[in-house]
C-alpha positions in Angstrom: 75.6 75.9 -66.4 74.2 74.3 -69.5 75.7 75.1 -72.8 72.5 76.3 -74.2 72.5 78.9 -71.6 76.2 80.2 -72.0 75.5 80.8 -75.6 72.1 83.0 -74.6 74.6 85.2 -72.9 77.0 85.3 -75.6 74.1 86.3 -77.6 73.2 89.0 -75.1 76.8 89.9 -74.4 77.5 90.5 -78.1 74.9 93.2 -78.7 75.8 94.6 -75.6 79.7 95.0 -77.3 77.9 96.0 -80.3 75.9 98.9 -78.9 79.2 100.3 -77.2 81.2 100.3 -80.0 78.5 102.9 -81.7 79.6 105.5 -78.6 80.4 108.2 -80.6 84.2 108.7 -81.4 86.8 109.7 -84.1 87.3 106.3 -85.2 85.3 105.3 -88.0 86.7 101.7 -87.9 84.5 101.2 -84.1 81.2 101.6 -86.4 82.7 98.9 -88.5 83.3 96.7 -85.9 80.1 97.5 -83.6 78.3 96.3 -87.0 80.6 92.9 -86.9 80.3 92.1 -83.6 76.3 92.8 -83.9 76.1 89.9 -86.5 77.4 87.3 -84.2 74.4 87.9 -81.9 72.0 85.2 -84.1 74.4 82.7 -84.6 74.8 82.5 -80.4 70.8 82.2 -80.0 70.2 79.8 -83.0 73.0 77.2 -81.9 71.7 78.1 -77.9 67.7 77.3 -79.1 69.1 74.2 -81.4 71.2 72.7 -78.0 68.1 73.5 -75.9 65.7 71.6 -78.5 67.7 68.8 -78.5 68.0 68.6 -74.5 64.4 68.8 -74.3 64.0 65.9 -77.3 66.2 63.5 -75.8 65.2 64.5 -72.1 61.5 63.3 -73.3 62.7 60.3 -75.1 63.8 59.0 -71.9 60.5 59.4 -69.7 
């Protein structure tokens, strides 16, 4: 599995873990961290779309 692809599926796996944490409970510190987990989301797809770009560039500069 490329790289690329295991950070998509970070990306999805993290809102995923964000959406449970909003499950309603007495804890007001699961909000908190549903929120911070929800943030890493981006950073996953931007470095998986900047990996893929570059596979593709260099996969073309070889053909």
């Amino acid at each position: 599995m490329k790289l690329h692809n295991v950070l998509y599926l970070l990306g999805f796996a993290s809102i995923l873990a964000s959406a449970s944490q909003f499950i309603p409970s007495e804890s007001s510190d699961r909000e908190r961290n549903g929120l911070f987990i929800g943030h890493w989301a981006p950073t996953f797809f931007i470095l998986g779309k900047i990996l893929e770009d570059k596979e593709v560039q260099g996969r073309g500069l070889l053909e």
